[in-house]
N, C-alpha and C positions, 0 to 999 in steps of 0.2 A: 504494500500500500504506500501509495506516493504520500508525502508531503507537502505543505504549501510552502517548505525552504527548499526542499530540493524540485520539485516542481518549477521554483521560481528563479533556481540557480541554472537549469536547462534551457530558458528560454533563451532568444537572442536577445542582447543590449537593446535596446531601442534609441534611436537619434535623438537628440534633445528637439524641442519643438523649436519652430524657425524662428529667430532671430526680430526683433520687431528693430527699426531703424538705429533709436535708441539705442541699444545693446552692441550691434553691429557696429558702431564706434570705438577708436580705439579709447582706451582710457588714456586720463591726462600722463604722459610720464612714461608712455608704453609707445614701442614703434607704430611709427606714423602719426604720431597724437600731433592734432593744429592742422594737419593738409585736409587737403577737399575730398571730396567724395569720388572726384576721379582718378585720385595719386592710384595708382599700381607699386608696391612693392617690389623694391630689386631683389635677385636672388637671396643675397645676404639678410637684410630684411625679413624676409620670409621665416629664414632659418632662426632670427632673432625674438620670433613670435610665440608665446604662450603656449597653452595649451589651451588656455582661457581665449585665445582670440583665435580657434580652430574653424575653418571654413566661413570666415568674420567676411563682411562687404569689400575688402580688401584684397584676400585669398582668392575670393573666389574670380574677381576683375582681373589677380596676373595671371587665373589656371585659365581662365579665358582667354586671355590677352594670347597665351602658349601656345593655347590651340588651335584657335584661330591662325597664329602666325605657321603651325606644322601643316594645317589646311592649305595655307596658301601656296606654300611649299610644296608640296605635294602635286597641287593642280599643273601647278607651274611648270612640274616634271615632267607630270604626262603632255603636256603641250609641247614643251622640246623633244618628248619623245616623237609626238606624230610629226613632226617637221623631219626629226629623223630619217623618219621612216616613207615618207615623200620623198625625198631625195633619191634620185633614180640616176645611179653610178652605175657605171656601162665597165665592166672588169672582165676584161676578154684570157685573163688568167684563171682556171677553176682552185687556186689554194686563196688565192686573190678574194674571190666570189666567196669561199666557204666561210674565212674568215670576216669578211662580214655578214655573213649571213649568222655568225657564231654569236657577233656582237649583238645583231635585232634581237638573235635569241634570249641571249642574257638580259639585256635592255628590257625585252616586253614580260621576261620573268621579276626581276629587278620593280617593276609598276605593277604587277598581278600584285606584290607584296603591298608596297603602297597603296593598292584601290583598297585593301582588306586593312591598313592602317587608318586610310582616309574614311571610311565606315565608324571606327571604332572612336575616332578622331569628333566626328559628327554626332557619335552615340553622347559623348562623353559632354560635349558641348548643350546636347540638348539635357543631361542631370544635373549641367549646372543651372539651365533655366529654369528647371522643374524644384531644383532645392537638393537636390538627393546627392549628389558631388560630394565624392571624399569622405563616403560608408562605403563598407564593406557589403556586399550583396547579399555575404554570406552570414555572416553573425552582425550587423548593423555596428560594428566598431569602427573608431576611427579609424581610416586606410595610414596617414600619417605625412605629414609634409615635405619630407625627405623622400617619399617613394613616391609621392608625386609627381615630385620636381625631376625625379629620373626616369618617369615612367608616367605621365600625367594623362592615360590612359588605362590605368588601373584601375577594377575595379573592384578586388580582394585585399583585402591585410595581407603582409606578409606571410603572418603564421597561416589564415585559410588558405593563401597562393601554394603555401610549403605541405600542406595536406590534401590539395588537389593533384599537385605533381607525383606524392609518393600514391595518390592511386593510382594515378594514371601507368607510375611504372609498374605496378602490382597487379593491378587489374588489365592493361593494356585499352584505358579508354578510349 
């Protein structure tokens, strides 16, 4: 027979509820405290922030501001790719021909990856309009701002990231 402490210690965390503007500010004495509402934090910054000012109006404007900017990258790519790929080279050598034919290859493998970042890139974009940016999917923990800022497409904690992978090797998911 369960319990209502261990019952309660099973469930997942829950996010704290959103943020009302008020709150969302930094405190006086705390990075960013006195700038506008549209300062974005430099990386350092970031790092220099609480735990108390976790996914604050601030946070969440540079993980935008990132993804945003790895969007535009992205697209950017695939556009120089199709110019590439227009380019109609006349190579009457076939080692000539194969190696560029070797480079498309890699090039349109090289953008498969990126259209499959560029998704994930736009998933992540739209959690931050919805509020849900920087929980965990799996247990509603902070993901954490350091794994963000290397992976700002993330949407596991470390530790869930690390207990999906050893199923996967286990299981073969």
């Amino acid at each position: 027979m369960a319990t209502a402490k261990t019952t309660a210690a099973k469930a997942p965390a829950a996010k704290p509820a959103a943020k009302s503007e008020a709150e969302k500010k930094p405190a006086k004495g705390a990075v960013g405290a006195g700038k506008g509402n549209d300062w974005i934090p430099t990386d350092a910054e970031m790092l220099a922030m609480g735990e108390a000012d976790y996914m604050n109006a601030a946070q969440l404007r540079f993980f935008k501001a990132k993804l945003q900017e790895m969007e535009r990258q992205i697209l950017s790519n695939a556009d120089e790719t199709v110019e590439h790929l227009h380019e109609n080279v006349i190579v009457p050598d076939p080692a000539d021909r194969a190696t560029i034919e070797e480079e498309h290859a890699l090039e349109l493998r090289t953008r498969d990856r990126e259209r499959k970042l560029l998704k994930k890139v736009q998933q992540s974009i739209q959690r931050i309009d919805a509020g849900d940016y920087g929980w965990c999917e799996e247990t509603g923990d902070p993901i954490g701002v350091p794994r963000l800022m290397a992976r700002p497409t993330a949407t596991l904690s470390l530790e869930a990231q690390q207990r999906r992978e050893i199923r996967q090797k286990m299981y073969g998911d």
